[in-house]
C-alpha positions as CSV (number, residue, x, y, z in Angstrom):
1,X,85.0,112.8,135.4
2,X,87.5,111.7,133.0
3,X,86.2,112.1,129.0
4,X,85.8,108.9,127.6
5,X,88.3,108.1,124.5
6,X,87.1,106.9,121.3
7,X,90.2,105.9,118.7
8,X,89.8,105.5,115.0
9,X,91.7,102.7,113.8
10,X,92.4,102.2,109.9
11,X,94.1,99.4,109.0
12,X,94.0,96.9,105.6
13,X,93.0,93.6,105.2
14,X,92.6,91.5,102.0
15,X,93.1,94.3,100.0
16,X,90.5,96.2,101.7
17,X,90.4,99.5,103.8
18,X,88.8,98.8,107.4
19,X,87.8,102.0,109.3
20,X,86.5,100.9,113.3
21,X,86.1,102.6,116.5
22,X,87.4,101.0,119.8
23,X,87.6,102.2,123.4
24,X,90.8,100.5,124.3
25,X,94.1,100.0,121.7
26,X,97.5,99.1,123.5
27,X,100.8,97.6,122.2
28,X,98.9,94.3,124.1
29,X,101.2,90.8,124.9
30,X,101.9,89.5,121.3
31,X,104.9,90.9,119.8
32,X,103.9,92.8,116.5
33,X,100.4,93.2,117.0
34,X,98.0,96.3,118.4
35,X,95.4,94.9,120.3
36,X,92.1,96.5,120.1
37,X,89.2,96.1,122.6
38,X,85.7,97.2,122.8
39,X,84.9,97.7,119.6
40,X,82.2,100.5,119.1
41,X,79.3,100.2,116.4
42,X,76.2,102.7,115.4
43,X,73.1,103.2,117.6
44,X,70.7,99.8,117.4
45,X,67.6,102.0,118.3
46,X,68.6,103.8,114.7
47,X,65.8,103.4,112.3
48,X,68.4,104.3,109.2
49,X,70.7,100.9,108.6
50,X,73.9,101.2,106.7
51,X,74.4,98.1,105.1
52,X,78.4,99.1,105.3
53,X,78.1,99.4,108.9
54,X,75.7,96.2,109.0
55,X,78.7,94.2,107.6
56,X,81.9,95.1,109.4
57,X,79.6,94.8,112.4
58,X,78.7,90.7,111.5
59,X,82.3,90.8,110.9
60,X,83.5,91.9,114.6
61,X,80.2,89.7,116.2
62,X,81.4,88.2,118.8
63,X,84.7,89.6,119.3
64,X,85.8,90.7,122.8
65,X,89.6,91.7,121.5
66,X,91.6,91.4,118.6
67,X,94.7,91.5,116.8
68,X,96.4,93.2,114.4
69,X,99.3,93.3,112.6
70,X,101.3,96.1,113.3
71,X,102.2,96.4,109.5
72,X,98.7,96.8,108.4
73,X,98.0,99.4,110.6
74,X,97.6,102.6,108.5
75,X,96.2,105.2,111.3
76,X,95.1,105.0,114.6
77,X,93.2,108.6,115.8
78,X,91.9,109.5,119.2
79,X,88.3,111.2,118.3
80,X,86.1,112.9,120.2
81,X,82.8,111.3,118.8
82,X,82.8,108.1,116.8
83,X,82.0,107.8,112.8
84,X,80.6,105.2,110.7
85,X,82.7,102.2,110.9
86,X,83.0,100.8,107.3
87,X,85.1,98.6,104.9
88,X,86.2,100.4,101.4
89,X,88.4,99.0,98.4
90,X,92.1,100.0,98.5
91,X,92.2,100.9,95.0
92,X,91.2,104.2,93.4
93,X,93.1,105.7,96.5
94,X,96.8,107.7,98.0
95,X,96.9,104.7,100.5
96,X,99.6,102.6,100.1
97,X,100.8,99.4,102.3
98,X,103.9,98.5,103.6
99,X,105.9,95.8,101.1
100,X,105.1,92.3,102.9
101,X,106.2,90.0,103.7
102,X,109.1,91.8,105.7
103,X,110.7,88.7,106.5
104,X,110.9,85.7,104.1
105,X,110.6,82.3,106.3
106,X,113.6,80.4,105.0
107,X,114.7,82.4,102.2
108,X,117.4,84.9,101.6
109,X,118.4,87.7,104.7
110,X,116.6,90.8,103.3
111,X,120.0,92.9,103.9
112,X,123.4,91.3,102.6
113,X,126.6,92.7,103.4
């Protein structure tokens, strides 16, 4: 029996550091975006709640798939077991994002020759 894969996906939003755990992350149909299915959350039957976890879970409610930009993508792991999925501040830290936008709708070509 094939071991089932769990993949760590960090990626930023708003300013903000998200951390989540999905089954299933492909390239997907829209150009530009990793698309991320089955999102995996902590044990419901736990008696400890992490309010972090409690929030980025109300966040996903609902959500069957979804899309990312492949420019806010930071990391995407394959674990063996899954963490705490969790939403941190992006500043105090060694993270840094891409310069967006990459291009400029209307304005000047960002290379000139």
């Amino acid at each position: 029996m094939a071991a089932s894969h769990i993949f760590k996906v960090l990626f930023t939003n708003q300013g903000k550091i998200y951390e989540i755990y999905a089954r299933k992350v492909s390239h997907g149909e829209l150009w530009g975006f990793v698309e991320v299915e089955e999102l995996v959350f902590g044990e419901k039957s736990s008696v400890v709640v992490d309010p972090a976890e409690e929030r980025i879970k109300s966040e996903f409610d609902g959500v069957k798939r979804t899309y990312l930009p492949m420019h806010s993508i930071l990391r995407i792991d394959q674990v063996k077991k899954q963490g705490i999925s969790k939403v941190s501040s992006a500043d105090n830290t060694n993270v840094t994002q891409f310069p967006m936008p990459v291009y400029t709708p209307g304005g000047e070509p960002p290379i000139r020759k």
